[in-house]
N, C-alpha and C positions, 0 to 999 in steps of 0.2 A: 907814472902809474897809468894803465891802462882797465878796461871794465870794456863787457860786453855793453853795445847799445840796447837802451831799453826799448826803443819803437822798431823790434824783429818779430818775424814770427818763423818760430822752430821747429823742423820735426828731423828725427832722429831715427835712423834705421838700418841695422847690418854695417854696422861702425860705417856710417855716411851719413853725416849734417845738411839740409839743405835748407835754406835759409829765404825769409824772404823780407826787404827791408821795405817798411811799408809806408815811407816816406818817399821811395824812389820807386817802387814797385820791379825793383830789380830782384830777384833769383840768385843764389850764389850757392855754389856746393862745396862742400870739402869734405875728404876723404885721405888717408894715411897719416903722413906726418901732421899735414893741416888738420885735419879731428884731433887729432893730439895735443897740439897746442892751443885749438878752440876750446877744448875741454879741462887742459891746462890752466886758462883765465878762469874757471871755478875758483882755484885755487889760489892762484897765484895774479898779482896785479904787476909786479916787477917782471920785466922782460926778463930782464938777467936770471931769475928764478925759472921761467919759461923756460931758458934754455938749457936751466942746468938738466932741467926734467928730459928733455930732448938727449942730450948726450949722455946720459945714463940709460935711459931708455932703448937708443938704436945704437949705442958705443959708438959715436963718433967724435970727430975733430970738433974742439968746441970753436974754432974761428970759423969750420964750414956750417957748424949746425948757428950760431951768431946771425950770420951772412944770411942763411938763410928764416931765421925766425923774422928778425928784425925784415924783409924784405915781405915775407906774410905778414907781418902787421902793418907795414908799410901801406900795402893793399887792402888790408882789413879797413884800416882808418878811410883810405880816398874813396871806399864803398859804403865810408858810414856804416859800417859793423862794430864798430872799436871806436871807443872816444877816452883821450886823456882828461883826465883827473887829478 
């Protein structure tokens, strides 16, 4: 189970997230799929759930949309944006 970190600060604009982690005072943006699945963790804490929302969404391959979610939160986590629960 994953959850947004709670030491961010967000702002949201013309479907683009920009994010700023105020622990590391790093900057992070996302925009397409990654808004998607940023905005996906509202709803959903299972990845697996994450990605169903992905390939129904852009009809793809669920091992590429997989590969690829899991590889975004991979990076969400090491940026301290994402923390397991």
């Amino acid at each position: 189970m994953i959850r947004k970190n709670d030491n961010l600060c967000i702002s949201e604009k013309n479907n683009e997230i920009v994010i700023l982690n105020m622990k590391s005072g790093k900057f992070f943006g996302l925009q397409d799929v990654s808004y998607d699945v940023w905005q996906a963790l509202e709803k959903y804490q299972d990845v697996g759930l994450i990605i169903d929302e992905i390939v129904k969404n852009y009809n793809v391959n669920r091992n590429e949309a997989k590969a690829d979610v899991e590889k975004l939160i991979k990076d969400l986590k090491e940026n301290g944006l994402v923390v397991e629960w």
